[in-house]
N, CA, C, O and CB atoms as a CASP TS submission, in Angstrom:
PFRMAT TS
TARGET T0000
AUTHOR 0000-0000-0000
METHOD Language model
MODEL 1
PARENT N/A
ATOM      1  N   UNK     1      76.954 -10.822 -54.068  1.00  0.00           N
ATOM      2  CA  UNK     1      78.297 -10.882 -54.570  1.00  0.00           C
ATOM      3  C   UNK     1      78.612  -9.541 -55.220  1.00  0.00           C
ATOM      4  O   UNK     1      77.839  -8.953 -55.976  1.00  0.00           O
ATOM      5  CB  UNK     1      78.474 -12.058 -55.564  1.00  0.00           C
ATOM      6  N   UNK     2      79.771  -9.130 -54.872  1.00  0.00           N
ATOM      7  CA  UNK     2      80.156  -7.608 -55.696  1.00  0.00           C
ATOM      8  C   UNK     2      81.247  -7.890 -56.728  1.00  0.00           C
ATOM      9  O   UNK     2      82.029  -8.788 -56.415  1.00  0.00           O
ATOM     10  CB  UNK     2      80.837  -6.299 -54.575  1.00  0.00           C
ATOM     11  N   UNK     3      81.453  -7.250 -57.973  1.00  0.00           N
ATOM     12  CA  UNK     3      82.195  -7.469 -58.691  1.00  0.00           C
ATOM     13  C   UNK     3      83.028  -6.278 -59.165  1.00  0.00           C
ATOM     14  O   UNK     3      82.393  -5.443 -59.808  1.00  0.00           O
ATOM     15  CB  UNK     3      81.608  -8.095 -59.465  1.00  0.00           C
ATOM     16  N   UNK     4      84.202  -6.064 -58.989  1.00  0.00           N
ATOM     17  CA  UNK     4      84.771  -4.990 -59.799  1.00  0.00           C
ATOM     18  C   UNK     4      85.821  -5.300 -60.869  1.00  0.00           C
ATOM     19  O   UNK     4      86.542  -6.294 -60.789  1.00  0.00           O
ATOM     20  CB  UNK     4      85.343  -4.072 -58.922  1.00  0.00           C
ATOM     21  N   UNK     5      85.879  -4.499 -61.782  1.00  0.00           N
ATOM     22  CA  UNK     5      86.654  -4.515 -62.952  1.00  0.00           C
ATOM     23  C   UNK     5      88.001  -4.080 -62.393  1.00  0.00           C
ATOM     24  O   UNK     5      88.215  -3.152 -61.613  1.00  0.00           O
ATOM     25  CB  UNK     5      86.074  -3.589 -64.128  1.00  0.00           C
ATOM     26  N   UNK     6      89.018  -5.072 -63.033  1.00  0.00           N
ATOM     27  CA  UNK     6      90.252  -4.733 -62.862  1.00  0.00           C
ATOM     28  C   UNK     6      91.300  -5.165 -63.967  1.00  0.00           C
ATOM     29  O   UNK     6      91.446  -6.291 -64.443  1.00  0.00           O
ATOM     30  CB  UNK     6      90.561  -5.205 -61.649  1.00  0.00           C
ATOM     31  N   UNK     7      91.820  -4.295 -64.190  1.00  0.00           N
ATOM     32  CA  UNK     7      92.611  -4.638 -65.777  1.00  0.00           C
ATOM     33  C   UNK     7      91.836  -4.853 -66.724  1.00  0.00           C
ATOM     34  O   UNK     7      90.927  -4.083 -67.034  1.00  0.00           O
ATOM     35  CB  UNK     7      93.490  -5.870 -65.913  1.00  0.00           C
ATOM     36  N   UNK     8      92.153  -6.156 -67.426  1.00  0.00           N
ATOM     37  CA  UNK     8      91.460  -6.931 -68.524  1.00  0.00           C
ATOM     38  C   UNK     8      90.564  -7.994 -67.854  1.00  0.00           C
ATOM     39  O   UNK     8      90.297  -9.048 -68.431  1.00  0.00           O
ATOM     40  CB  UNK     8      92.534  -7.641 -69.535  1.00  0.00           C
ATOM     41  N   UNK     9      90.055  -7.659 -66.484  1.00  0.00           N
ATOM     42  CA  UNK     9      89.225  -9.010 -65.911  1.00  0.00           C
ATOM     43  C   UNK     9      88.020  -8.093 -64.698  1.00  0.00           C
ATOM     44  O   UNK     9      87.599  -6.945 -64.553  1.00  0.00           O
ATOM     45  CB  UNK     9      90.667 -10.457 -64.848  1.00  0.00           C
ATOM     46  N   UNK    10      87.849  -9.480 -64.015  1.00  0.00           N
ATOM     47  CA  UNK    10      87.137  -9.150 -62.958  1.00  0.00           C
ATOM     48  C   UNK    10      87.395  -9.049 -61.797  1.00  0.00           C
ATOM     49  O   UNK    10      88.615  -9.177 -61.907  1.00  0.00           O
ATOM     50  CB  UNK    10      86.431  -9.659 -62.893  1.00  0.00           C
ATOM     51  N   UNK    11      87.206  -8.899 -60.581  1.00  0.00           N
ATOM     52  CA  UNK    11      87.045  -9.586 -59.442  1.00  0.00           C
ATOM     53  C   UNK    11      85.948  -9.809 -58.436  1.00  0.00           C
ATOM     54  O   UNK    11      85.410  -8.755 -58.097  1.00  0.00           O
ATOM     55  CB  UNK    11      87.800  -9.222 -58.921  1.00  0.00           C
ATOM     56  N   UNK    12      85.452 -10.933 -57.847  1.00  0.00           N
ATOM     57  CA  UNK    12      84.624 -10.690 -57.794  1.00  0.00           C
ATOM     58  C   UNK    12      84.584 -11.484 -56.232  1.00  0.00           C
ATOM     59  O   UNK    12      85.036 -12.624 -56.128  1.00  0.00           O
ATOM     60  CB  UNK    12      83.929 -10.875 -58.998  1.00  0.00           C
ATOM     61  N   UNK    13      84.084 -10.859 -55.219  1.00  0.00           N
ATOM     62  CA  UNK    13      83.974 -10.891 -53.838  1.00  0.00           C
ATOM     63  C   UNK    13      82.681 -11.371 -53.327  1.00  0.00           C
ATOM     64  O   UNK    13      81.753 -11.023 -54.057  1.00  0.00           O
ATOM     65  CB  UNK    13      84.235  -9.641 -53.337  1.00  0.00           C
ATOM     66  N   UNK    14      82.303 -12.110 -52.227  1.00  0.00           N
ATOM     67  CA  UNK    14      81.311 -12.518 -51.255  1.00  0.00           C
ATOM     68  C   UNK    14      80.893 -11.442 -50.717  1.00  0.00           C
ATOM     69  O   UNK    14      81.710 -10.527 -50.615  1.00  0.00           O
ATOM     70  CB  UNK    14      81.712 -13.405 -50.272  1.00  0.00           C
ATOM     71  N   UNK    15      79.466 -11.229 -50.204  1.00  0.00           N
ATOM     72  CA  UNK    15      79.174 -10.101 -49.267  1.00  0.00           C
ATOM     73  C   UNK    15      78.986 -10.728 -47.900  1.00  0.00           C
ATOM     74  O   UNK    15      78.272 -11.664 -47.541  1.00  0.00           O
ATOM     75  CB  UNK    15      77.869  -9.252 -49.704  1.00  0.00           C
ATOM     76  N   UNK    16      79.973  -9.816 -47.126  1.00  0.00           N
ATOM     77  CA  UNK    16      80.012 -10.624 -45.791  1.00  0.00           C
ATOM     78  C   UNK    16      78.876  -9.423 -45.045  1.00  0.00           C
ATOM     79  O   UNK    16      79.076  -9.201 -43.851  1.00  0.00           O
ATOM     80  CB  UNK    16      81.934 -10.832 -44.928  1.00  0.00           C
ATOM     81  N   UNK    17      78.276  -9.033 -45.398  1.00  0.00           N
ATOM     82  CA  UNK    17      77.106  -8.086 -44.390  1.00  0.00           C
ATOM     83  C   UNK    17      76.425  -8.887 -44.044  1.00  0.00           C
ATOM     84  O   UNK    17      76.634  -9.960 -44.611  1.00  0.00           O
ATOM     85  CB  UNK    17      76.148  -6.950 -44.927  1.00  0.00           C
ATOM     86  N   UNK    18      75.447  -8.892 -43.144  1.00  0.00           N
ATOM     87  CA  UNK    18      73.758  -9.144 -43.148  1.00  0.00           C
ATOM     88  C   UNK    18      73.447  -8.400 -41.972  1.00  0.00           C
ATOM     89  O   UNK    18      74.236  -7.817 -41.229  1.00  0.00           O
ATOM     90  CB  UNK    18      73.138 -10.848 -43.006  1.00  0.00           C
ATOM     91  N   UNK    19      72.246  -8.482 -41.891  1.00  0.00           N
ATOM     92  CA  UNK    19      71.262  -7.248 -40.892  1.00  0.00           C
ATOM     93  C   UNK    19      70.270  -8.562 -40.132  1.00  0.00           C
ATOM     94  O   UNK    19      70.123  -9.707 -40.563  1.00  0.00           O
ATOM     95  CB  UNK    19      69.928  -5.695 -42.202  1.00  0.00           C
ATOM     96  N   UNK    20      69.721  -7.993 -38.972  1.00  0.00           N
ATOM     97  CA  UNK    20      69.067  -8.517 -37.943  1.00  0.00           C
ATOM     98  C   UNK    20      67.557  -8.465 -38.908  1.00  0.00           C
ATOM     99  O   UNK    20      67.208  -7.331 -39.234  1.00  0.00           O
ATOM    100  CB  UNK    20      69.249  -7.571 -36.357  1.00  0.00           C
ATOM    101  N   UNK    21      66.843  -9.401 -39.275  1.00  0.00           N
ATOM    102  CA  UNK    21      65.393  -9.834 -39.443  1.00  0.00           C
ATOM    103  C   UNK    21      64.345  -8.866 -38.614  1.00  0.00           C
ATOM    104  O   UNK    21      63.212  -8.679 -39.055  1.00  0.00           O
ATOM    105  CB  UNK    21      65.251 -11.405 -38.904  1.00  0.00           C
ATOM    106  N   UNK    22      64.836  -8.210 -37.275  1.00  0.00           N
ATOM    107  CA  UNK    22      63.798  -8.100 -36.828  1.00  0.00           C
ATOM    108  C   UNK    22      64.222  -6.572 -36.652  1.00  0.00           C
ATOM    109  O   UNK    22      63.224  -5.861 -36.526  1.00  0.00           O
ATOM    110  CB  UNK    22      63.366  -9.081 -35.717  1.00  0.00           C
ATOM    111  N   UNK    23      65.354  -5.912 -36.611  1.00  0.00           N
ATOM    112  CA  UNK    23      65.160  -4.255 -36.132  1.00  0.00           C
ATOM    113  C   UNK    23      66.190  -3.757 -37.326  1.00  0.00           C
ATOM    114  O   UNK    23      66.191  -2.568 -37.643  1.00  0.00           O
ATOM    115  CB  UNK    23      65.785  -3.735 -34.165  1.00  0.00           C
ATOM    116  N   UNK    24      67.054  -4.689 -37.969  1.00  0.00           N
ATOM    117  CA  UNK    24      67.663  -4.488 -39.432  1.00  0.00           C
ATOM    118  C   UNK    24      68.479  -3.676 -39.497  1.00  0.00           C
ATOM    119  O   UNK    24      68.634  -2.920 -40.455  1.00  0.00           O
ATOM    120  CB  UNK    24      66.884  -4.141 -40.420  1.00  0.00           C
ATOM    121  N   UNK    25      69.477  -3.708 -37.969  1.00  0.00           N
ATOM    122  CA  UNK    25      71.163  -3.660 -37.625  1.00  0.00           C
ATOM    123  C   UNK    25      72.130  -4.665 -38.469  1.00  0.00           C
ATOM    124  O   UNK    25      72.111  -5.895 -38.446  1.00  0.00           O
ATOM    125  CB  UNK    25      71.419  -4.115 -35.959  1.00  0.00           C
ATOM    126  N   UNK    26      72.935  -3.852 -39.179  1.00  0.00           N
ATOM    127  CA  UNK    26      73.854  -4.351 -39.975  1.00  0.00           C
ATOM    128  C   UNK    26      75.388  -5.185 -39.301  1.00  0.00           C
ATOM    129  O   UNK    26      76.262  -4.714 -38.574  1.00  0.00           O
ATOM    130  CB  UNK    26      74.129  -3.112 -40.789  1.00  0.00           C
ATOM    131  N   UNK    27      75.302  -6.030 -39.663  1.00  0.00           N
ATOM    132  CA  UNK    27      76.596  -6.893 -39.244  1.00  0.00           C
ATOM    133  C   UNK    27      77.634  -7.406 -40.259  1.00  0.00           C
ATOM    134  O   UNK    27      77.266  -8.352 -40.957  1.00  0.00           O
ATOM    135  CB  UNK    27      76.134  -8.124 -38.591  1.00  0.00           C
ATOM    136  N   UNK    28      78.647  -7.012 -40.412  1.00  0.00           N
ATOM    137  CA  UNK    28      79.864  -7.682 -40.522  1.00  0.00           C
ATOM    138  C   UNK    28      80.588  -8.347 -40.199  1.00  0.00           C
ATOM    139  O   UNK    28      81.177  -7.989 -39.179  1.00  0.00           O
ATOM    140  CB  UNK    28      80.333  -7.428 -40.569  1.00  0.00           C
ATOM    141  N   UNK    29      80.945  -9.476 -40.715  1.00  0.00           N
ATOM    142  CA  UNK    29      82.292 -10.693 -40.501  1.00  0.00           C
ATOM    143  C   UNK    29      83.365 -10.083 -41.342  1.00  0.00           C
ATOM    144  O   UNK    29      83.393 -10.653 -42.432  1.00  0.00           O
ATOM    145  CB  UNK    29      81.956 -12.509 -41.165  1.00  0.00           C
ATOM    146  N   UNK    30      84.218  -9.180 -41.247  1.00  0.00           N
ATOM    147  CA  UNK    30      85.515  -8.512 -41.465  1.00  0.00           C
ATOM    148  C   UNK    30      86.702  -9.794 -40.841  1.00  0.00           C
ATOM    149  O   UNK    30      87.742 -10.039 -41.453  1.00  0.00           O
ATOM    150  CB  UNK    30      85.529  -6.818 -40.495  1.00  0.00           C
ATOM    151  N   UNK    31      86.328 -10.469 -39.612  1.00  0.00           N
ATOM    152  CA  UNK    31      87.584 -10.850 -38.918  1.00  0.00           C
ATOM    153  C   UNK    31      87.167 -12.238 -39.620  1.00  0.00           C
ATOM    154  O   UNK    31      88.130 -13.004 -39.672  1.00  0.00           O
ATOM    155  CB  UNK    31      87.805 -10.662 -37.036  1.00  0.00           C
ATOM    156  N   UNK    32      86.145 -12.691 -40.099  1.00  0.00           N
ATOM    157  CA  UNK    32      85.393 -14.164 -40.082  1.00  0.00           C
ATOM    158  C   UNK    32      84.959 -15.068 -38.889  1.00  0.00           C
ATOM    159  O   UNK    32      84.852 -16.294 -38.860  1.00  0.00           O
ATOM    160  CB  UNK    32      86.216 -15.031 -40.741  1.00  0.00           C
ATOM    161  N   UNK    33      84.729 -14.120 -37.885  1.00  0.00           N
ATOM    162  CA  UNK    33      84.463 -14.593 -36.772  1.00  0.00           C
ATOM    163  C   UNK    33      82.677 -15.519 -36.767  1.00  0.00           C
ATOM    164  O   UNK    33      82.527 -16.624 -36.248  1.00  0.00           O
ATOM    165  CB  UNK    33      84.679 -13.203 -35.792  1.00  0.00           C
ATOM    166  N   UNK    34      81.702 -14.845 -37.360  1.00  0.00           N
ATOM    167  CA  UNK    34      80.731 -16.134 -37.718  1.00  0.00           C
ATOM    168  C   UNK    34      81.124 -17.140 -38.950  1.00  0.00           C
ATOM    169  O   UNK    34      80.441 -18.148 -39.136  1.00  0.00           O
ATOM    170  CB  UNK    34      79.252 -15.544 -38.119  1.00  0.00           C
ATOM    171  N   UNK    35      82.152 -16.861 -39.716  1.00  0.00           N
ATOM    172  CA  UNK    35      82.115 -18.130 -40.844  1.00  0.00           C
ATOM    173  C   UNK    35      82.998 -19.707 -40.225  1.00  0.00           C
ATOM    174  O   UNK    35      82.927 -20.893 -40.547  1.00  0.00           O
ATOM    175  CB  UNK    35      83.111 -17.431 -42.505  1.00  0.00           C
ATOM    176  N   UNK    36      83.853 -18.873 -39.136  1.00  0.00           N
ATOM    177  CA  UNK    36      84.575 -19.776 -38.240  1.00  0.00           C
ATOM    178  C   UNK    36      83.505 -20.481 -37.587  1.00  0.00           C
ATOM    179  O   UNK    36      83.536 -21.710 -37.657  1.00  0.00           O
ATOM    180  CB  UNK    36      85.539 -19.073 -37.225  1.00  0.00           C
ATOM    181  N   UNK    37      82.561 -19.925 -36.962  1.00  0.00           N
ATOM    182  CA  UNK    37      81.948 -20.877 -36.081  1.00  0.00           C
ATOM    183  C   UNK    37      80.591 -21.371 -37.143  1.00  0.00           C
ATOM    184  O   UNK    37      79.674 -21.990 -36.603  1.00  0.00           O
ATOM    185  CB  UNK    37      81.490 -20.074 -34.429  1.00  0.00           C
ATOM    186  N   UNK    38      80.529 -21.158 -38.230  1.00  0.00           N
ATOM    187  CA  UNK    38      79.596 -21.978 -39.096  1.00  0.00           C
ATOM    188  C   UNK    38      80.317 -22.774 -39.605  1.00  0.00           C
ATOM    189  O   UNK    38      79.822 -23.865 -39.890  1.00  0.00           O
ATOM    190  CB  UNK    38      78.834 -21.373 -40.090  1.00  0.00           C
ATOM    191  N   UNK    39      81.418 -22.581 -39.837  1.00  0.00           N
ATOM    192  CA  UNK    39      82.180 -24.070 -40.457  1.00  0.00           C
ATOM    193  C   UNK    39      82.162 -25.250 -38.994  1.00  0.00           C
ATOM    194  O   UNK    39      81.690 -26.385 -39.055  1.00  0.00           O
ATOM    195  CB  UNK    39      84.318 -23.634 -41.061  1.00  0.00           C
ATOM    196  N   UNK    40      82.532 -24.888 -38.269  1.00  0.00           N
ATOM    197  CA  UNK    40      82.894 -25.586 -36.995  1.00  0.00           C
ATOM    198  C   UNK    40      81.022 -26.271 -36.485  1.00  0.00           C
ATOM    199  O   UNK    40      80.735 -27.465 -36.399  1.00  0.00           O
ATOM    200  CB  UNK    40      83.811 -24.114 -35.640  1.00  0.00           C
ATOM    201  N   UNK    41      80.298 -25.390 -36.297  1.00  0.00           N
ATOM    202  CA  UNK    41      78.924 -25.859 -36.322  1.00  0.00           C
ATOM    203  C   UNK    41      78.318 -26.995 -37.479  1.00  0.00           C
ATOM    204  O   UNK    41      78.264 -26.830 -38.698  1.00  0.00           O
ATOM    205  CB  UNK    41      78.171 -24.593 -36.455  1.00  0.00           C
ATOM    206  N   UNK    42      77.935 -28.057 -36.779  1.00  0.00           N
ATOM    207  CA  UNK    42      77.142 -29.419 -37.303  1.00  0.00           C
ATOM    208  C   UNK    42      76.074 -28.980 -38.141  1.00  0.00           C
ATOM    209  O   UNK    42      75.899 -29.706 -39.120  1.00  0.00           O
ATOM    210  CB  UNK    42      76.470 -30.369 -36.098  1.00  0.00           C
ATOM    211  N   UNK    43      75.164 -27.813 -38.018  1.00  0.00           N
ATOM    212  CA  UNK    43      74.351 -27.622 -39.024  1.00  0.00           C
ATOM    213  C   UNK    43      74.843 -26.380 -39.829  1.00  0.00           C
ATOM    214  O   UNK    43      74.216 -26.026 -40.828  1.00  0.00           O
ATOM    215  CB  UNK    43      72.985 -27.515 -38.518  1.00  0.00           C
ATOM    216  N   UNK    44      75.953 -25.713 -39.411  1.00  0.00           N
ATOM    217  CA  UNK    44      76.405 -24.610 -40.884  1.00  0.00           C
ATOM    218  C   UNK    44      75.618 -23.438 -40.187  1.00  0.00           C
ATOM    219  O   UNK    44      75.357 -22.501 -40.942  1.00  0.00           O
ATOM    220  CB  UNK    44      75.632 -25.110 -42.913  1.00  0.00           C
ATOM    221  N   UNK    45      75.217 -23.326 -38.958  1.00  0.00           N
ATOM    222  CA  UNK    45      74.554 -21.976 -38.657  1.00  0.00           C
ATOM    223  C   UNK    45      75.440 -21.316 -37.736  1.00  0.00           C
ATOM    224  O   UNK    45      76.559 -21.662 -37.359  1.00  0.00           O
ATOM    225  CB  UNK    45      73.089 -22.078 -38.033  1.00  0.00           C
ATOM    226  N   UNK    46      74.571 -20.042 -37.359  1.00  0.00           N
ATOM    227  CA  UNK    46      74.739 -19.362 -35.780  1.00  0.00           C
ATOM    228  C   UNK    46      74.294 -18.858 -35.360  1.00  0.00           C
ATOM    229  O   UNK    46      74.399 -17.687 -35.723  1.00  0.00           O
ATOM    230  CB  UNK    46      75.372 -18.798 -35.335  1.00  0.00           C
ATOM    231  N   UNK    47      73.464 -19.100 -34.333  1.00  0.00           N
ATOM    232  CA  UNK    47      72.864 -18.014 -33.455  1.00  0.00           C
ATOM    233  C   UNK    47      72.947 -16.788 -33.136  1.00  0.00           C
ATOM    234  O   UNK    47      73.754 -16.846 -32.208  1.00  0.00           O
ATOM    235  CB  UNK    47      72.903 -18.213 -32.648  1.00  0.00           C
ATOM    236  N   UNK    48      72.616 -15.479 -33.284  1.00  0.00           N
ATOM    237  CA  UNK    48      73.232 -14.498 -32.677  1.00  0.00           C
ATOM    238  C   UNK    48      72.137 -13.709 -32.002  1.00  0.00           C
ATOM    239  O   UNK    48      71.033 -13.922 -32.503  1.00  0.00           O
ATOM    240  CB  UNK    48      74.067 -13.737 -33.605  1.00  0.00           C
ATOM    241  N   UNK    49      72.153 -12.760 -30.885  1.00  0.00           N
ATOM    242  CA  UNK    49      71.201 -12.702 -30.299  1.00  0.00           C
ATOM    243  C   UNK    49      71.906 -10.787 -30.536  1.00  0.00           C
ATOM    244  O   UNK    49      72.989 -10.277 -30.250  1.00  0.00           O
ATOM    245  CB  UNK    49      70.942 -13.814 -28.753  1.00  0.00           C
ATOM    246  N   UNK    50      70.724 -10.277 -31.132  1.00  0.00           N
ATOM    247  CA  UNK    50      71.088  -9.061 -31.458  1.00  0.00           C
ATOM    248  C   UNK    50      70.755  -8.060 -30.698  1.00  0.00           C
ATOM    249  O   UNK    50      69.581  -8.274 -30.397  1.00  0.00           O
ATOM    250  CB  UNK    50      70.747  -8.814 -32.502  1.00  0.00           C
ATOM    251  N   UNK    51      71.319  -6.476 -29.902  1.00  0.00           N
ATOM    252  CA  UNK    51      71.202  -5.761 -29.407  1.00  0.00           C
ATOM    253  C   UNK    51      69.912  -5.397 -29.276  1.00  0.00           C
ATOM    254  O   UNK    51      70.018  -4.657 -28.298  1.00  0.00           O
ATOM    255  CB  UNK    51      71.884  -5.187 -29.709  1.00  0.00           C
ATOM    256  N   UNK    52      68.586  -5.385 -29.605  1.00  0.00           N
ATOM    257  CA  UNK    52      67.220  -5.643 -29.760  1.00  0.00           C
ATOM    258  C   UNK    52      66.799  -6.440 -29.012  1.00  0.00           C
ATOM    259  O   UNK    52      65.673  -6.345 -28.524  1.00  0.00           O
ATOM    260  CB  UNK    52      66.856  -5.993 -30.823  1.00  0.00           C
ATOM    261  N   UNK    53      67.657  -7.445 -28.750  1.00  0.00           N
ATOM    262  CA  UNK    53      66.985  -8.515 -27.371  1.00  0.00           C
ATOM    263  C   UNK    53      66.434  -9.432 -28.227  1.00  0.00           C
ATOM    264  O   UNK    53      65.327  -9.659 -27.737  1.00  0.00           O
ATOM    265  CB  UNK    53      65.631  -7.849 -26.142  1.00  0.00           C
ATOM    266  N   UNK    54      66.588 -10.261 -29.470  1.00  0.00           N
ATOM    267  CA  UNK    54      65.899 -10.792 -30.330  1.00  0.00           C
ATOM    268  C   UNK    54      66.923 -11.660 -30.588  1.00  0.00           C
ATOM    269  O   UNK    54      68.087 -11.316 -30.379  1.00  0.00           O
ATOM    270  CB  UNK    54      65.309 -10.007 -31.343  1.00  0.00           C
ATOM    271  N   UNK    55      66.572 -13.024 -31.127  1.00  0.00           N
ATOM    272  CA  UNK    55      67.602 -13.724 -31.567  1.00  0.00           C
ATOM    273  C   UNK    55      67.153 -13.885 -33.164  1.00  0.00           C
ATOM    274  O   UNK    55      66.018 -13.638 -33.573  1.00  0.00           O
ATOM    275  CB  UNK    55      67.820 -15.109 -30.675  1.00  0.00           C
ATOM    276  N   UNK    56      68.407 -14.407 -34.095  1.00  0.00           N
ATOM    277  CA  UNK    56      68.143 -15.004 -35.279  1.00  0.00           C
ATOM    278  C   UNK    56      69.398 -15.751 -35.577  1.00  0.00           C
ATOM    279  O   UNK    56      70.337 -15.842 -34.787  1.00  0.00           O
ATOM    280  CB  UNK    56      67.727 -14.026 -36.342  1.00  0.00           C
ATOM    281  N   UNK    57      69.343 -16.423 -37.091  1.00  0.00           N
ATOM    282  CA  UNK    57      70.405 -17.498 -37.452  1.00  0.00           C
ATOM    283  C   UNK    57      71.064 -16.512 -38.642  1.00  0.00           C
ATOM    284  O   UNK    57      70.550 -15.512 -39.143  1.00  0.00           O
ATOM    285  CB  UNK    57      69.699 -19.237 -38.037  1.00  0.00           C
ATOM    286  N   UNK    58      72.322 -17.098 -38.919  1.00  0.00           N
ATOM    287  CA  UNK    58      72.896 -16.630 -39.937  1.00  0.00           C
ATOM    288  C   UNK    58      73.536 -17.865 -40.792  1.00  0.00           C
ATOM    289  O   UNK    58      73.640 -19.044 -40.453  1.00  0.00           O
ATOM    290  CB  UNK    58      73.842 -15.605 -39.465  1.00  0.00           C
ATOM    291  N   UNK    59      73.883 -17.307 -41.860  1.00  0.00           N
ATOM    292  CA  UNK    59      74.904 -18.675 -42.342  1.00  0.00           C
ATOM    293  C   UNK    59      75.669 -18.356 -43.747  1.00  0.00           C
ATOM    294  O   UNK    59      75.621 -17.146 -43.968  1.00  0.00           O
ATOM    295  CB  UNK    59      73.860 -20.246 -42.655  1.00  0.00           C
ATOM    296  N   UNK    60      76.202 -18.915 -44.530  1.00  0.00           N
ATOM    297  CA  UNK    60      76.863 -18.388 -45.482  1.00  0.00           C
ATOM    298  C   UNK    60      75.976 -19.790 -47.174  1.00  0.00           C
ATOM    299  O   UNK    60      75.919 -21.017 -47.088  1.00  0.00           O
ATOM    300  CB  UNK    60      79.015 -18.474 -44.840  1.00  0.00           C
ATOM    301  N   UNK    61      75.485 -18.925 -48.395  1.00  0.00           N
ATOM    302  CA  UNK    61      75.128 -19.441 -49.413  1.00  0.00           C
ATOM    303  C   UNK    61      76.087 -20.084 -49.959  1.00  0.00           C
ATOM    304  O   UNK    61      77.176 -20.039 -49.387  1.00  0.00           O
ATOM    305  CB  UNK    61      74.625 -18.704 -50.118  1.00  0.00           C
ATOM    306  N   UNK    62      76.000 -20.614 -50.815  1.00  0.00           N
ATOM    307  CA  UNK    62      76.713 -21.746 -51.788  1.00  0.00           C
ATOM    308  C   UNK    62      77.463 -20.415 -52.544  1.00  0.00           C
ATOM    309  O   UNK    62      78.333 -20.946 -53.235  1.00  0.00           O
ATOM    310  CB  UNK    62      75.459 -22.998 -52.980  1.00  0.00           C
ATOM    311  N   UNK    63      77.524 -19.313 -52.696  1.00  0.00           N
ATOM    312  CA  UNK    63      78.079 -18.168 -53.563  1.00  0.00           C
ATOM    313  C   UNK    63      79.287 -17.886 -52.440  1.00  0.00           C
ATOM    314  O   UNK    63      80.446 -17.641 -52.773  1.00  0.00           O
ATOM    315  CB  UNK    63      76.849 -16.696 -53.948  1.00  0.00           C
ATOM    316  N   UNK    64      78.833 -17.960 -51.070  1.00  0.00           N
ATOM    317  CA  UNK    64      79.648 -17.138 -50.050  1.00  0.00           C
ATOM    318  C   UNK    64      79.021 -16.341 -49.612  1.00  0.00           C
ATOM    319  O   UNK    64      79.341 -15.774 -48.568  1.00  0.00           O
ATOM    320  CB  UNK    64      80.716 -16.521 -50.386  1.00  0.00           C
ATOM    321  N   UNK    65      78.312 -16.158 -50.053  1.00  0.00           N
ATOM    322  CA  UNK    65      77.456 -14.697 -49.201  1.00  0.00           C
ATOM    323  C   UNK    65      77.085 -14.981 -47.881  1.00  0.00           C
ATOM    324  O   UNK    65      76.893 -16.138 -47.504  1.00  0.00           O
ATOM    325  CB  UNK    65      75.905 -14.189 -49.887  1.00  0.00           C
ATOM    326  N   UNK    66      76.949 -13.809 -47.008  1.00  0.00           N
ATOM    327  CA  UNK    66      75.892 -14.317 -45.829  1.00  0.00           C
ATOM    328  C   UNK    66      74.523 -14.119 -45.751  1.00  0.00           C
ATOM    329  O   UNK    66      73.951 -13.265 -46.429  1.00  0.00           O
ATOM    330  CB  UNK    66      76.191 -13.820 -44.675  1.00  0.00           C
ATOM    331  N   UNK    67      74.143 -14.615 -45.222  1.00  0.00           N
ATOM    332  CA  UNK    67      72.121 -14.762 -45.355  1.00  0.00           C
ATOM    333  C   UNK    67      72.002 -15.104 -43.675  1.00  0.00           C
ATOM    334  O   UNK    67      72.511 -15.971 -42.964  1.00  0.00           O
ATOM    335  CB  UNK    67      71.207 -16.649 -46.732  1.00  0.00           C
ATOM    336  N   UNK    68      70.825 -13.677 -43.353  1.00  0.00           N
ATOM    337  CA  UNK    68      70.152 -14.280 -41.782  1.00  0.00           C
ATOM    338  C   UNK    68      69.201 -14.970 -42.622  1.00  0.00           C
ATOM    339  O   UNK    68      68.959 -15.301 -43.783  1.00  0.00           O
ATOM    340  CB  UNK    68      69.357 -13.050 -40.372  1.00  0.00           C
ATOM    341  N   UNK    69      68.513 -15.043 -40.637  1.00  0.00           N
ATOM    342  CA  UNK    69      67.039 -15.922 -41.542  1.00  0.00           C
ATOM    343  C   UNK    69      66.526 -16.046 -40.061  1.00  0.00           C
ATOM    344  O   UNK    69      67.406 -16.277 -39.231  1.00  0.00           O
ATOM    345  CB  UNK    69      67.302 -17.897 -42.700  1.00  0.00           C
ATOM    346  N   UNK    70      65.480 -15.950 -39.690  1.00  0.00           N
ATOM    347  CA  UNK    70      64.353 -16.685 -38.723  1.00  0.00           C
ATOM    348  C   UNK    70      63.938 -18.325 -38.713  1.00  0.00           C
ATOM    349  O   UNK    70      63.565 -18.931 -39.717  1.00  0.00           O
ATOM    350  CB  UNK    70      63.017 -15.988 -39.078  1.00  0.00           C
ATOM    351  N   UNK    71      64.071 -18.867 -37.472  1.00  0.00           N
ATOM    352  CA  UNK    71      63.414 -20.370 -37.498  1.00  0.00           C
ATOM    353  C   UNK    71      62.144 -20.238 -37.139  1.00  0.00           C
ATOM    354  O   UNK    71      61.413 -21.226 -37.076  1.00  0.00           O
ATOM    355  CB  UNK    71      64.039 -21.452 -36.543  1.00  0.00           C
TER
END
């Protein structure tokens, strides 16, 4: 989560990055194109099969953030 000061307060944002587990290429959801299909997905994940030829899962924390991860 990132936070910046503004005025007399905060603000404070989700990090939509995460990187591939296995060669640790950085990805962005700018459009929300994986949070769309993790909401829409029965278990809250997504597959993505990264330029490496490797697959892994992604998904979003209880904060908002995104988190890969290996099964």
């Amino acid at each position: 989560m990132t936070c910046k000061a503004i005025g007399n307060g905060f603000i404070c944002m989700a990090d939509i990055e995460f990187s591939c587990p296995h060669c640790g290429k950085v990805y962005y959801d700018k459009n929300d194109k994986y949070l769309n299909k993790c909401n829409t997905n029965k278990n809250w994940c997504v597959r993505i099969k990264c330029s490496c030829k490797k697959t892994f899962y992604m998904t979003y924390d209880y904060m908002g953030n995104a988190r890969s991860f290996l099964l």
